[in-house]
VMD Tcl script that builds the backbone (N, CA, C; Angstrom):
set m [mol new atoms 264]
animate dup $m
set s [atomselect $m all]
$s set {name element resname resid chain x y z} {
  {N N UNK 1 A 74.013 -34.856 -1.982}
  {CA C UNK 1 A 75.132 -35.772 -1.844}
  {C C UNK 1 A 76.208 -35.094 -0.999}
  {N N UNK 2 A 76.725 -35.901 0.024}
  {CA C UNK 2 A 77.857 -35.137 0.570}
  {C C UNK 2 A 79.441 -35.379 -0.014}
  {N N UNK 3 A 79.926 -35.096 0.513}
  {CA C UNK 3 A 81.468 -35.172 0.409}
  {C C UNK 3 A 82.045 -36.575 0.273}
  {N N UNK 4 A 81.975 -37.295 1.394}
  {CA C UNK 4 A 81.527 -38.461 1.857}
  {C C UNK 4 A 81.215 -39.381 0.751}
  {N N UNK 5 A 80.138 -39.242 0.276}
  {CA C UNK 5 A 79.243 -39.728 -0.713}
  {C C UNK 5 A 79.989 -40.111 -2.085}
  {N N UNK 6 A 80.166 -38.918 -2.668}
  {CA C UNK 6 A 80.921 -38.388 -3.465}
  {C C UNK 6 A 82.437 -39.481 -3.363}
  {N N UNK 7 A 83.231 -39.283 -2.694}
  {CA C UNK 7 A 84.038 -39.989 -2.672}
  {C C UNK 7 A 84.026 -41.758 -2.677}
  {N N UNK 8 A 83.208 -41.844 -1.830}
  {CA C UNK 8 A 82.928 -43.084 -1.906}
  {C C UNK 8 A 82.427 -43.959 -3.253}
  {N N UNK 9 A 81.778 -42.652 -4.069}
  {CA C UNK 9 A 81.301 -43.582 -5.569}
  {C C UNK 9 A 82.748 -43.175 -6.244}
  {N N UNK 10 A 83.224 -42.408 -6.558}
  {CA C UNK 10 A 84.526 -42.102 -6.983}
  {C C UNK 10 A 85.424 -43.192 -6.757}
  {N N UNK 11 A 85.292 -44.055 -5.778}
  {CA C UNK 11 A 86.245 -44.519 -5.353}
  {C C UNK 11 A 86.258 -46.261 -6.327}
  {N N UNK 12 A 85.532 -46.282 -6.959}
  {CA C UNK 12 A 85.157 -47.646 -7.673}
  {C C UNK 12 A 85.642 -47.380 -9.218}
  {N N UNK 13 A 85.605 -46.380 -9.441}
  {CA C UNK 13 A 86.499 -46.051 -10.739}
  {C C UNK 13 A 88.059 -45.721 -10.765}
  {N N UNK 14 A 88.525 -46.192 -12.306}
  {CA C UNK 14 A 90.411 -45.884 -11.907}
  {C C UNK 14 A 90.674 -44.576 -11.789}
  {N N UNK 15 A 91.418 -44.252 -10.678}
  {CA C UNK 15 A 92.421 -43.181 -10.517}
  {C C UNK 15 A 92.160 -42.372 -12.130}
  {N N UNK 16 A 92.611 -42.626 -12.611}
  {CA C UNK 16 A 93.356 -41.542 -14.173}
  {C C UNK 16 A 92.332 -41.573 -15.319}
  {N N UNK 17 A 90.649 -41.943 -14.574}
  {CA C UNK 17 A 89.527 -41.802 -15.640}
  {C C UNK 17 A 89.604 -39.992 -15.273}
  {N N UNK 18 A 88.911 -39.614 -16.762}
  {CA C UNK 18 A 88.516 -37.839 -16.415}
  {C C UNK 18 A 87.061 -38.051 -15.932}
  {N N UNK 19 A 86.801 -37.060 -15.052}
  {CA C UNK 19 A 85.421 -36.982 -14.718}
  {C C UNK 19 A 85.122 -35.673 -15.645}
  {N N UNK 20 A 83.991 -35.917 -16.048}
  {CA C UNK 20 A 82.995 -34.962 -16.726}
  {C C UNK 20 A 81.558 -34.136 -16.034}
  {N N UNK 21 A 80.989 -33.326 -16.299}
  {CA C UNK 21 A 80.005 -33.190 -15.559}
  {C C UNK 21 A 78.699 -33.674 -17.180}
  {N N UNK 22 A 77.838 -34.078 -16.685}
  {CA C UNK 22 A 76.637 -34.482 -17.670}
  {C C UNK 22 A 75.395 -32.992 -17.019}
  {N N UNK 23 A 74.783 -31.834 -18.021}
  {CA C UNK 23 A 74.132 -31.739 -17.800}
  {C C UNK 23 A 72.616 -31.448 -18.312}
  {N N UNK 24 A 71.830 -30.682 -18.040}
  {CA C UNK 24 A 70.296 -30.697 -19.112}
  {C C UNK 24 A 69.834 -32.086 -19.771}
  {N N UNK 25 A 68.885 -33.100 -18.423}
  {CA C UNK 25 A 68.553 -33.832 -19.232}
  {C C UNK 25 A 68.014 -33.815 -20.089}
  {N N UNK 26 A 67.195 -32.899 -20.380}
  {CA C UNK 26 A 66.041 -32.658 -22.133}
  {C C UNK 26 A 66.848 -32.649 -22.836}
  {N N UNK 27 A 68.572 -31.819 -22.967}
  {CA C UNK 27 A 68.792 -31.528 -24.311}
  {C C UNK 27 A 70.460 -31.790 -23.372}
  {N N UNK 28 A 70.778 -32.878 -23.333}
  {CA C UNK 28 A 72.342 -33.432 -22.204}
  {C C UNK 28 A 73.407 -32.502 -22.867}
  {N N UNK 29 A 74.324 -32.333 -22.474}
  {CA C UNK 29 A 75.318 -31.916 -23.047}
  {C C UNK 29 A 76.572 -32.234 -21.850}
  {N N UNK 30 A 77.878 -32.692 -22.288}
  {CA C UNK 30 A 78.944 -32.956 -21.935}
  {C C UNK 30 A 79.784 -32.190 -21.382}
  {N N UNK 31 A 80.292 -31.391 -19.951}
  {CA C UNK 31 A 80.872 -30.547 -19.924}
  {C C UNK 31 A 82.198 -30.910 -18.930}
  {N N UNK 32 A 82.946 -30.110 -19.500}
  {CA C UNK 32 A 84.729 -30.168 -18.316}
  {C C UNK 32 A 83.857 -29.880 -17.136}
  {N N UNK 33 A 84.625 -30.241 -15.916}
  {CA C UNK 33 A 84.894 -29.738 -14.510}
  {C C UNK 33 A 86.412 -28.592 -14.415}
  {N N UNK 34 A 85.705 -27.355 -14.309}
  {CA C UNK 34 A 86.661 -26.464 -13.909}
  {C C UNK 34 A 87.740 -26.115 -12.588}
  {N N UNK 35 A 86.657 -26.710 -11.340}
  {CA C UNK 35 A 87.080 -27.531 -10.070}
  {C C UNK 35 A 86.088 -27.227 -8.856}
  {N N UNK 36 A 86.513 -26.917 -8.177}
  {CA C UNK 36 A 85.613 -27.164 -6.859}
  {C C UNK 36 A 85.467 -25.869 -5.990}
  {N N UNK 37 A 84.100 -25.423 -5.305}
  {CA C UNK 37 A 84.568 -24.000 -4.340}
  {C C UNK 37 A 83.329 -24.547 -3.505}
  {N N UNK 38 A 83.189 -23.691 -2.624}
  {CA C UNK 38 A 82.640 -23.980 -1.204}
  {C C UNK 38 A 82.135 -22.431 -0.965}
  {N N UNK 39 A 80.620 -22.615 -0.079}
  {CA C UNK 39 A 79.875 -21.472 -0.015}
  {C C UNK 39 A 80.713 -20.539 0.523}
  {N N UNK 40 A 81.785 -20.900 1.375}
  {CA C UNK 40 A 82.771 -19.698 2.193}
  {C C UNK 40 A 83.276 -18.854 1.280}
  {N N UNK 41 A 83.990 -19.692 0.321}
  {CA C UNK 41 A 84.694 -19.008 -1.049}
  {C C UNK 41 A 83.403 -17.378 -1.708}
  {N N UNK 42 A 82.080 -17.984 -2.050}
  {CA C UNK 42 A 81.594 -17.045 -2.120}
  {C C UNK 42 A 81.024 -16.368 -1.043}
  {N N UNK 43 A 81.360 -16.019 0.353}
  {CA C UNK 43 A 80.685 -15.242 1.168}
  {C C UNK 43 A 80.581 -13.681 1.175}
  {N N UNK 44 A 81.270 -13.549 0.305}
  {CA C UNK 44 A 80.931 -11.840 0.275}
  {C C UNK 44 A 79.483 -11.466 -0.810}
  {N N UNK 45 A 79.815 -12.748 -1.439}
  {CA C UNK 45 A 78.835 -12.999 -2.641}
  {C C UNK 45 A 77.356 -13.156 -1.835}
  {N N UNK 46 A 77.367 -13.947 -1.304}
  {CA C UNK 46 A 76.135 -14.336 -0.591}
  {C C UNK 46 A 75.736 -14.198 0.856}
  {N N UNK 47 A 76.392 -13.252 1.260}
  {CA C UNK 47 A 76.519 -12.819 2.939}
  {C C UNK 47 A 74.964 -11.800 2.661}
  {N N UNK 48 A 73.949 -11.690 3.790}
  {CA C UNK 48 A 73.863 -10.728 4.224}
  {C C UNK 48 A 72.166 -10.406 3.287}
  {N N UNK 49 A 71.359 -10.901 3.100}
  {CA C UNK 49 A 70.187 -11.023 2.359}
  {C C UNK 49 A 69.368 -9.645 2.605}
  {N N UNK 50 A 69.865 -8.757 3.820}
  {CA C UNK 50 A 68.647 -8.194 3.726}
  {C C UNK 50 A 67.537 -7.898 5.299}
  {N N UNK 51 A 67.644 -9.147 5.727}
  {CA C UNK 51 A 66.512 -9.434 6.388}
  {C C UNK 51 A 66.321 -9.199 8.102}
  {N N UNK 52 A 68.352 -8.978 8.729}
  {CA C UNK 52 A 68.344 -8.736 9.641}
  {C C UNK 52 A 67.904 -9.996 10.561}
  {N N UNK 53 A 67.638 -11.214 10.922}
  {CA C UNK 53 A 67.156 -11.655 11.637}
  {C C UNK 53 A 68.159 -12.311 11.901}
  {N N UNK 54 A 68.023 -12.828 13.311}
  {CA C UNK 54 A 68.905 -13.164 14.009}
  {C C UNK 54 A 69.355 -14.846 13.334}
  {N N UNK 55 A 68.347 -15.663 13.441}
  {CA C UNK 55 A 68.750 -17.425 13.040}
  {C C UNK 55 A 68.268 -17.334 11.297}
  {N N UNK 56 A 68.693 -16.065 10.707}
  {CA C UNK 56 A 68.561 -16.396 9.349}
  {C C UNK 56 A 69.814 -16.645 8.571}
  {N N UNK 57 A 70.160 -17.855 7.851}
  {CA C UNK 57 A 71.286 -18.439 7.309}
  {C C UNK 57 A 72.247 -17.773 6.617}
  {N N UNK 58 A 71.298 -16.904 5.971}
  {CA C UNK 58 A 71.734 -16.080 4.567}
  {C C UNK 58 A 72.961 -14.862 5.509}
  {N N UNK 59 A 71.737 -14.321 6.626}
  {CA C UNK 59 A 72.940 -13.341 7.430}
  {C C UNK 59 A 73.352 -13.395 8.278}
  {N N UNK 60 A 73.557 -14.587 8.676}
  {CA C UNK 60 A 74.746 -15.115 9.830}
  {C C UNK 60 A 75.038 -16.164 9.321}
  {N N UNK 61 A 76.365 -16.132 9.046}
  {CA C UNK 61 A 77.545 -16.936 9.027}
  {C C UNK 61 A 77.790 -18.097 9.355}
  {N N UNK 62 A 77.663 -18.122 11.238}
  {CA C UNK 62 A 77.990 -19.311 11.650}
  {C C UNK 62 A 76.467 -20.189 11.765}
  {N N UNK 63 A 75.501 -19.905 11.020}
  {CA C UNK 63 A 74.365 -20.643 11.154}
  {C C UNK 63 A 74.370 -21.475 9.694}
  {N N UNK 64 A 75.121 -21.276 8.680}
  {CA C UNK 64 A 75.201 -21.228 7.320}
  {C C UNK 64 A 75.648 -22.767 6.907}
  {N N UNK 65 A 75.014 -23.433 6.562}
  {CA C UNK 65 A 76.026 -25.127 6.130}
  {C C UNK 65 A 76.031 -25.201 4.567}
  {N N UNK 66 A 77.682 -25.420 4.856}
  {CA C UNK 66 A 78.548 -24.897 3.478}
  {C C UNK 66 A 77.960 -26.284 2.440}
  {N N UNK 67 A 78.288 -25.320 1.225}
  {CA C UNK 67 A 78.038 -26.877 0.660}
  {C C UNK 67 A 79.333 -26.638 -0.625}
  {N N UNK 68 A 79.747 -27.795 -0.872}
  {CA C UNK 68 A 80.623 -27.885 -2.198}
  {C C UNK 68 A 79.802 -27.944 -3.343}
  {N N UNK 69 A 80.753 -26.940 -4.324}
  {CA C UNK 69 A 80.051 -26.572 -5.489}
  {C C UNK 69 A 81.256 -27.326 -6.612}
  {N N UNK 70 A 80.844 -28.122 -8.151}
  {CA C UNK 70 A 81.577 -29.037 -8.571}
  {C C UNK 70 A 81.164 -27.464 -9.642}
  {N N UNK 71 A 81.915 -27.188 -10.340}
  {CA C UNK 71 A 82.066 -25.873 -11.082}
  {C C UNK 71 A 82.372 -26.416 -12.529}
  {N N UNK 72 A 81.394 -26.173 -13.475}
  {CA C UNK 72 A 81.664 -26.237 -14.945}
  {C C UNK 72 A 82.185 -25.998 -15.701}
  {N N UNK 73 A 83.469 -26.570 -16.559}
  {CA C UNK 73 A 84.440 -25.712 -17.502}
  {C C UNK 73 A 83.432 -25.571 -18.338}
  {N N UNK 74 A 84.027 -25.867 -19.695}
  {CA C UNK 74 A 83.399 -25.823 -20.943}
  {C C UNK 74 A 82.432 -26.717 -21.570}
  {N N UNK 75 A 81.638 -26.819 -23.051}
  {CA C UNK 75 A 81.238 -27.536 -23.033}
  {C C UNK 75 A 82.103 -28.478 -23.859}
  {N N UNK 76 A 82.035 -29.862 -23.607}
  {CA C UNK 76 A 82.964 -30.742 -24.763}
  {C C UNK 76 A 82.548 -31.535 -26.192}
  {N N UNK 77 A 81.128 -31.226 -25.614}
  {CA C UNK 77 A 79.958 -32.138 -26.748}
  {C C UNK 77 A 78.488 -32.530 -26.268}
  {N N UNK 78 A 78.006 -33.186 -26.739}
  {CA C UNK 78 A 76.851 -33.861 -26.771}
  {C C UNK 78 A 76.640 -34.860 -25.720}
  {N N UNK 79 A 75.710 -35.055 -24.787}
  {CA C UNK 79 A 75.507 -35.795 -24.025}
  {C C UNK 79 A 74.259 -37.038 -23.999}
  {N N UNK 80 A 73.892 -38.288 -23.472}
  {CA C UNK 80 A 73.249 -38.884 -23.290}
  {C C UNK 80 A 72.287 -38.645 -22.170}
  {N N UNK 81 A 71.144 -38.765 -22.748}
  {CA C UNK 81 A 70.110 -38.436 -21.887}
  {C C UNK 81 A 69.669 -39.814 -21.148}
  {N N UNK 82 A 70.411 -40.827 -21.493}
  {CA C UNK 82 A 70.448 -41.909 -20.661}
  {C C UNK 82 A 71.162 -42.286 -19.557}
  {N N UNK 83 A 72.037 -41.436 -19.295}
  {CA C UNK 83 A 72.822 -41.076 -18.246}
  {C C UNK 83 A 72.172 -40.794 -16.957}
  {N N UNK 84 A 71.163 -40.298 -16.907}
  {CA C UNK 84 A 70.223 -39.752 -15.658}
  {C C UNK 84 A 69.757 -40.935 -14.967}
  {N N UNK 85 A 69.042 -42.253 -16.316}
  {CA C UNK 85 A 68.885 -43.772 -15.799}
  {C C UNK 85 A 69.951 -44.428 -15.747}
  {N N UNK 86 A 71.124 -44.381 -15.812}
  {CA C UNK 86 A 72.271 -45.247 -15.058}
  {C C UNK 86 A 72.725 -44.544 -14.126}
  {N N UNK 87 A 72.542 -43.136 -13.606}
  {CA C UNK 87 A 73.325 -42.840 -12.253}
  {C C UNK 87 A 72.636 -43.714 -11.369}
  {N N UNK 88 A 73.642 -43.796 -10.400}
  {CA C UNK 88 A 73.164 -44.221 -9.250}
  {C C UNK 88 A 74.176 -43.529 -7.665}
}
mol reanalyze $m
mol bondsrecalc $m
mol representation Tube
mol addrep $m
């Protein structure tokens, strides 16, 4: 899903609902969103694999497509495993 994406389903619900994250469909559980980071944020984290090659993603930078990461607070409870058949 992109950014894009993302917003666009966001955009059909009110302003001042909380978003939650739903995860483990076998066993769901309910969790906060802690907030948002982007592969740049971890690049020291994930720079540099090893491998030396020139068009490899991992160790060059500008070959690398970032992706947004939706980051998990806590857990809040129990989740529906029916949730997986109503996303859309």
């Amino acid at each position: 899903m992109t950014v894009q994406e993302l917003k666009d389903r966001l955009e059909q619900f009110d302003d001042d609902m909380e978003v939650r994250l739903m995860t483990q469909e076998n066993y769901p559980f309910e969790n906060s969103i802690t907030g948002l980071c982007e592969t740049r944020d971890l690049a020291s984290e994930l720079d540099e694999c090893g491998c030396e090659e020139e068009d490899c993603p991992d160790c060059n930078p500008e070959k690398k497509k970032s992706v947004v990461f939706i980051v998990e607070g806590r857990q809040l409870g129990y989740g529906n495993s029916s949730a997986w058949g109503a996303a859309y």
